[in-house]
N, C-alpha and C positions, 0 to 999 in steps of 0.2 A: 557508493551507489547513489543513485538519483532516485525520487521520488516523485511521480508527478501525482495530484488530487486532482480526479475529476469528478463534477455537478455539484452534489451534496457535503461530498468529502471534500472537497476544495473550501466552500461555505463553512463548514465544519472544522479545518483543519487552520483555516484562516491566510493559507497561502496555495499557490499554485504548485509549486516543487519547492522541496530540499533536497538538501544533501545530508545523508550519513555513512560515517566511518564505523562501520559494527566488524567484529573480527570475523575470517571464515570458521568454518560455514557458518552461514546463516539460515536456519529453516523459516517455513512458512510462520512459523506460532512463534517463534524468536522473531521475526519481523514484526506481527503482530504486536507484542509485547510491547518492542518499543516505541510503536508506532503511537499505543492508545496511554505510555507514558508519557508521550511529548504532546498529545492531542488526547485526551477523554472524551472530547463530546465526541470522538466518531466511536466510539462504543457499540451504539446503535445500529451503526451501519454494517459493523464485523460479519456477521450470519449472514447478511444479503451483497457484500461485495467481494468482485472477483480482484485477484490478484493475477498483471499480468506481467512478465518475467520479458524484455527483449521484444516487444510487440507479439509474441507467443500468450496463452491463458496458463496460467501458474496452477499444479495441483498443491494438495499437502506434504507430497514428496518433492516438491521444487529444492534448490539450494539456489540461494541467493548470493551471488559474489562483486566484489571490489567490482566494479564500473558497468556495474547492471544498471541498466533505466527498468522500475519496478512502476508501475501505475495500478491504480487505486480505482475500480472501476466500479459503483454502485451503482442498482439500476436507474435505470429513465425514462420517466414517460414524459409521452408526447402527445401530438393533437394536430 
């Protein structure tokens, strides 16, 4: 699966996308998990960003699989 970081979590994460190989299924809090293993500073962000699955918005019952694009959406303001 692909990962792309955007605003904060990009900043945060220190790259725009990766790629991970995690076995199925994969739930929402297992993606989490390894997410804030390979990145800690997005920690912060977990509570306030959405996760979306396929250009769709991810709940907690998502499953995430082999050649999903998952992004990493925390909010944004603007002006």
């Amino acid at each position: 699966m692909t990962v792309i970081y955007f605003a904060q979590a990009r900043r945060l994460a220190g790259t725009a996308s990766e790629t991970l190989a995690l076995p199925p299924p994969v739930s929402a809090e297992t993606l989490w998990q390894e997410l804030l293993a390979r990145h800690p500073a997005l920690a912060p962000l977990r509570p306030v960003t959405r996760l979306a699955r396929n250009g769709d918005f991810a709940t907690a019952d998502t499953v995430f699989a082999p050649g999903d694009e998952i992004a990493l959406i925390p909010p944004v303001s603007g002006g």
